[in-house]
N, C-alpha and C positions, 0 to 999 in steps of 0.2 A: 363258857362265859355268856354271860345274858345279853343277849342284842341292846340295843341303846332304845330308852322308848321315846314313841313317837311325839313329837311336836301339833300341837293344835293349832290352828289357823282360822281366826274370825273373819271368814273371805266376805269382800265387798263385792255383788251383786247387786245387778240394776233388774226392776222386775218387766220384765217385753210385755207384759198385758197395761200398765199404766203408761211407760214413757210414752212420750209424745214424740218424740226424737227430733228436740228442738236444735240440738246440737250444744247446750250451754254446758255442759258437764264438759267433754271434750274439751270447750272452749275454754273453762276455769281451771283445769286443770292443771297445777301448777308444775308436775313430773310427765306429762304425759303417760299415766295411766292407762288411761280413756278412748278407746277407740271404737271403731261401727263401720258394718259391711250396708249393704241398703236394707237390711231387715232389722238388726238388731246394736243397743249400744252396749258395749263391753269393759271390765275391769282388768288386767292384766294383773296378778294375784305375783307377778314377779316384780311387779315394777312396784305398784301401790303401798304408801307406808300408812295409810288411815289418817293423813292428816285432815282431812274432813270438809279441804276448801269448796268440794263440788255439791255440798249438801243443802248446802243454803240458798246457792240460787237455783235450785232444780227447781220448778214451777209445780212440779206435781207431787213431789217426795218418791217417786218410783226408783229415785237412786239410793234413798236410805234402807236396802236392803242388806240379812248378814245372814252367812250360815257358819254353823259350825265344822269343822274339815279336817282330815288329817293332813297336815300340809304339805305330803308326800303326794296326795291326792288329790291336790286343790281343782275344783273345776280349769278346764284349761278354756282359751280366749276360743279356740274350734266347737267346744261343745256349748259355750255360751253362748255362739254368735247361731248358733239352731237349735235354740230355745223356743217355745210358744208361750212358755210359764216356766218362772221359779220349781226348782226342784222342792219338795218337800223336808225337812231338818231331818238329819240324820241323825241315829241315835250310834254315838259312838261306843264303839270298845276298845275305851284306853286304858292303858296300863300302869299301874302304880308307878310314879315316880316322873309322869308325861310333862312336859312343857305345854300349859292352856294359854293361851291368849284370848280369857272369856272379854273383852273391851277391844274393842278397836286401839291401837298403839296412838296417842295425841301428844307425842315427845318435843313436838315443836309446835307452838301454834301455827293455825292454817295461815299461808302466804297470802298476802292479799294481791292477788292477779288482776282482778275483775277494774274494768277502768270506770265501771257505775257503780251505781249503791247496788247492795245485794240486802237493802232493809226499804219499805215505803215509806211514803213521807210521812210524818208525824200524824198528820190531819187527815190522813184516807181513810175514809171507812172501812171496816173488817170485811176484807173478801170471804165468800162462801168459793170453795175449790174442789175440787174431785169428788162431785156430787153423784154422778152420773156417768160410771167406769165402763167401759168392753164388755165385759157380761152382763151389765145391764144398764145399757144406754136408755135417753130419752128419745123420745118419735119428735120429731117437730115438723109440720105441713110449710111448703114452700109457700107464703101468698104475694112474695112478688119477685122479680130476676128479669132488670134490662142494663142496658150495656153502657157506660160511663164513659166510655172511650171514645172516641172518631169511628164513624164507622164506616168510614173509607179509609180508615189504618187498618193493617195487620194488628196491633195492638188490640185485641181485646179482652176488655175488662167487665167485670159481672157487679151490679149492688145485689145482693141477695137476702131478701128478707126470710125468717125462719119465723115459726109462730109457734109455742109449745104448748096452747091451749091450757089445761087444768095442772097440765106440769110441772112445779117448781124446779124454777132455772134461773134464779137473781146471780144477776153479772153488776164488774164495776167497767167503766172506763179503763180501759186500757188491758183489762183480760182476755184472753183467749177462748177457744173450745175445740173439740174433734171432731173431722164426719168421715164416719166412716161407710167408704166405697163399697158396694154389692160385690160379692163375684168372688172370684181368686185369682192368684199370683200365675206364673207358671208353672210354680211347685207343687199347686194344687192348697194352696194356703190363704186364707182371708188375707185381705188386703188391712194392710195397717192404719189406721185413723192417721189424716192429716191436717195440721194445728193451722185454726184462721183464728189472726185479731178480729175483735167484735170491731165494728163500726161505728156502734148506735151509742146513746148514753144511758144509763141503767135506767131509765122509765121506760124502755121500746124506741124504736126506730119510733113508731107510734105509739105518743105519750097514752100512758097507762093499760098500755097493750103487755099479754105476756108474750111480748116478742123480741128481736135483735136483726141486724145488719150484718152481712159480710163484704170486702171488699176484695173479688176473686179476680186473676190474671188466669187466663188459658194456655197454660204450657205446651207448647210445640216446637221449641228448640232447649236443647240444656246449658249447661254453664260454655260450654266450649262449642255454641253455635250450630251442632248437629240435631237434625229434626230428631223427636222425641213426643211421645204424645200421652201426656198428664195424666194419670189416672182418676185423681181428686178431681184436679181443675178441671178439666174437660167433663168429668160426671156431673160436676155443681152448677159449673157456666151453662151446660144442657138443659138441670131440671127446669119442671112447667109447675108452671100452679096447681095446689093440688095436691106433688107427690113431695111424698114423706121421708124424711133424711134421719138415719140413726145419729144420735149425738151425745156426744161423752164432754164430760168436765165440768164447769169452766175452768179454767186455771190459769194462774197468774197469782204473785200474793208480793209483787213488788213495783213492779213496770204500773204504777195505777196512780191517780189523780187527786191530789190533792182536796179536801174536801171544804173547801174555803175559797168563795168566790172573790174575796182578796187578793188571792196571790197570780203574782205574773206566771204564766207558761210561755217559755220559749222551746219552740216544736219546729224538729229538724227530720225531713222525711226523703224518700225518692219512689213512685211509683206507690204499689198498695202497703209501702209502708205508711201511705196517710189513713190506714184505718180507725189507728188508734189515736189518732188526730183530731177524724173527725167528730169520733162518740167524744171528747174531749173540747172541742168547739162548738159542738150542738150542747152538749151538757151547760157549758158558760151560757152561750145563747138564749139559754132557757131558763138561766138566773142572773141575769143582766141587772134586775131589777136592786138584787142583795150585795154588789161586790162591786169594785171599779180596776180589777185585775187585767193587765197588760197581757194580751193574748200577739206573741209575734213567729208568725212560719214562715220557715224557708222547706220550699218544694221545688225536688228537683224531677224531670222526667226529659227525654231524650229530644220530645218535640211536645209543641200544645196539645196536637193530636193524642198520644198519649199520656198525659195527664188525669187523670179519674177525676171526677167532680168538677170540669173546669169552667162550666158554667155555673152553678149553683155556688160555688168557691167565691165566683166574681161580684156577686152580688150584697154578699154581703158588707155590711158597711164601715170604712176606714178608721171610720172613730172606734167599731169595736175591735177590727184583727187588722196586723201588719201585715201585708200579704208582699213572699218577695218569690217567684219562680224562676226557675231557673231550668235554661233549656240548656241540650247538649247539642242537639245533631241539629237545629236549623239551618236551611239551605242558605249561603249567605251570609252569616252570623255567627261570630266566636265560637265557641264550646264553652258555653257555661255551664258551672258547679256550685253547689249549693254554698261551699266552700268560701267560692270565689264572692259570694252576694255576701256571706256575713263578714268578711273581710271589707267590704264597700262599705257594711254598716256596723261598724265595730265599733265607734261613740255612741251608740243606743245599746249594744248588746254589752256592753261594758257599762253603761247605766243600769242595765237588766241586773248583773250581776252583783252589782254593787247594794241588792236588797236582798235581806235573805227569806226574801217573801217570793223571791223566782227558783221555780221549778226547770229543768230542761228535760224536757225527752224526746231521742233520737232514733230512730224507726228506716230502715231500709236493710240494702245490698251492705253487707260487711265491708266492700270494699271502697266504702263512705267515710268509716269509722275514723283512719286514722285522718285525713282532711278536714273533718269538726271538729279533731278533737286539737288540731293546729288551729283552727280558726279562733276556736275560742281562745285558746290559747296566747295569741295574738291580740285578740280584742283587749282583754285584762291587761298584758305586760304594757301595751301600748296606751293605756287609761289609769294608771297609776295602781293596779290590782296583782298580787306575786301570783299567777297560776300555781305555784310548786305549794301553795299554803293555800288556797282558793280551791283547786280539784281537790284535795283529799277532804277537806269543809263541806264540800258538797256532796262526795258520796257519802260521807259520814253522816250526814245530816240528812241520807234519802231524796234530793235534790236534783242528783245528773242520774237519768233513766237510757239504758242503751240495748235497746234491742234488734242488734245487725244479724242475718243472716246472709 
């Protein structure tokens, strides 16, 4: 009797020379597929049915990758996760009468998990992305890096200007980049590019310069409080004028800014999540002249001291941004959240809402996300607007932008 022939399998593969390992796959994932060791992010070929939810908000497309497999054989999650690159497509020898799965299986559409748009807003201009990959990044000269933070906190934080001379590198508002660190792992392996929002607004940190902004934090404790010491951050917060940082990307092709100085942005951040705040509030600033768009932030950071920008922030003028901060740890004083201030102002942010000329996007610690996303919440039901009909309007519409880690 003839053995039964084998089954083909269109395995879904993430490619480790692009991801940036933002975590958004993992996050959308609407089966738990998706998982990652600290080097690499992984498909689980038992779990994954191809419904395709993770492909769209990938920023770089490194998840739309596919091989062909015998599904007896499928890569397993051990041999993906010590990967340095994609295998090469294998040329199979199947046998008459085989089960192909040449498409990915799309038997149900993809679930919509994601609590933001996974489309940009109407009016953003076409981002350029994955210009400039790991094998062959851009040079960009450091020409400036001082500290934004107190600097009698522990807290410190980097502005880091990058300049890529004759290099094209057009970025928008609210995109990213990679830099990737000298040296190697323990394993003896390059260190994997680590993803910064830009800062600046797409004309240069300095107007008509080919340059950009970073806004860097110095990692020396991890999520669970135990010192730990950054690889990225402490090499970036280091450099000096001068020296030269490899850089891959940009990337981003949703989290990006509205291209009409029109429209309201209401911008929810905590710490260097105001990077993309600020290329976003410098960009308005700088066309003040053409729009009369309602700029209103809420920033949260632990103390003043820690806050980035808390001077230069202060200065500018009431008539053109709402400015609401919100501290946590002050000696003396509550424990405020950013939460707790749109709550106090939920007749304005419910006026916000009630135009569909307002933008929101939300930038920090993930574990931000579900408290804005009550606030807003609150503001609308308590101002005569259904949230349950108003959030899905809004990511539909490219509108509510969320980018927690």
């Amino acid at each position: 009797m003839n053995a039964p022939a084998p089954s083909v399998l269109k395995q879904h593969l993430i490619d480790p020379v692009i991801c940036i390992r933002c975590n958004t796959c993992e996050e959308t994932c609407p089966i738990k597929a998706i998982t990652h060791d600290s080097r690499n992010y992984v498909v689980d070929p038992d779990i994954c049915n191809g419904c395709g939810a993770c492909i769209s908000p990938c920023p770089t497309g490194s998840i739309d990758n596919w091989r062909s497999v015998i599904k007896a054989e499928a890569y397993s999650l051990d041999a993906q996760l010590g990967w340095d690159e994609l295998p090469e497509e294998l040329e199979l020898d199947v046998a008459a009468g085989s089960t192909v799965d040449e498409e990915p299986v799309f038997a149900t559409p993809p679930l919509d998990t994601a609590r933001g748009s996974t489309l940009a807003p109407k009016s953003a201009a076409m981002p350029s992305v994955n210009l400039h990959t790991i094998k062959q990044p851009a040079t960009a000269t450091v020409v400036g890096n001082f500290r934004v933070t107190a600097t009698d906190h522990d807290s410190d934080t980097h502005h880091i200007v990058l300049d890529f001379g004759s290099q094209p590198f057009p970025v928008l508002e609210g995109q990213s980049i990679g830099i990737i660190p000298p040296g190697t792992d323990a394993h003896g392996r390059p260190h994997h590019a680590r993803q910064y929002s830009i800062a600046s607004p797409r004309d240069g940190e300095r107007p008509k310069y080919n340059n950009l902004s970073l806004t860097v934090k110095r990692v020396l404790v991890d999520h669970s409080g135990q010192p730990v010491r950054g690889v990225a951050s402490n090499y970036v917060c280091d450099l000096q004028k001068g020296d030269q940082v490899k850089v891959i990307g940009p990337f981003g092709s949703t989290f990006l800014m509205p291209d009409d100085a029109k429209a309201n942005l209401l911008m929810i951040c905590t710490g260097t999540g105001s990077a993309p705040m600020r290329g976003m509030t410098e960009r308005r600033r700088r066309l003040m002249k053409e729009g009369d768009g309602k700029l209103m932030l809420f920033f949260g950071a632990r103390s003043q001291e820690e806050l980035p920008y808390f001077g230069p922030l202060m200065k500018l003028p009431k008539s053109f941004i709402d400015i609401n901060l919100a501290f946590s740890r002050t000696p003396g004083q509550p424990r405020t959240y950013v939460q707790d201030l749109m709550r106090a102002r939920a007749s304005e942010i419910a006026a916000l809402l009630k135009s569909d000329d307002t933008h929101l996007y939300v930038c920090g610690l993930k574990g931000m996300e579900d408290g804005v996303i009550d606030a807003l919440r609150y503001a609308a039901d308590q101002h005569g607007l259904d949230w349950r009909t108003l959030h899905p309007k809004l990511k539909a519409e490219g509108r509510l932008h969320l980018e927690t880690y």
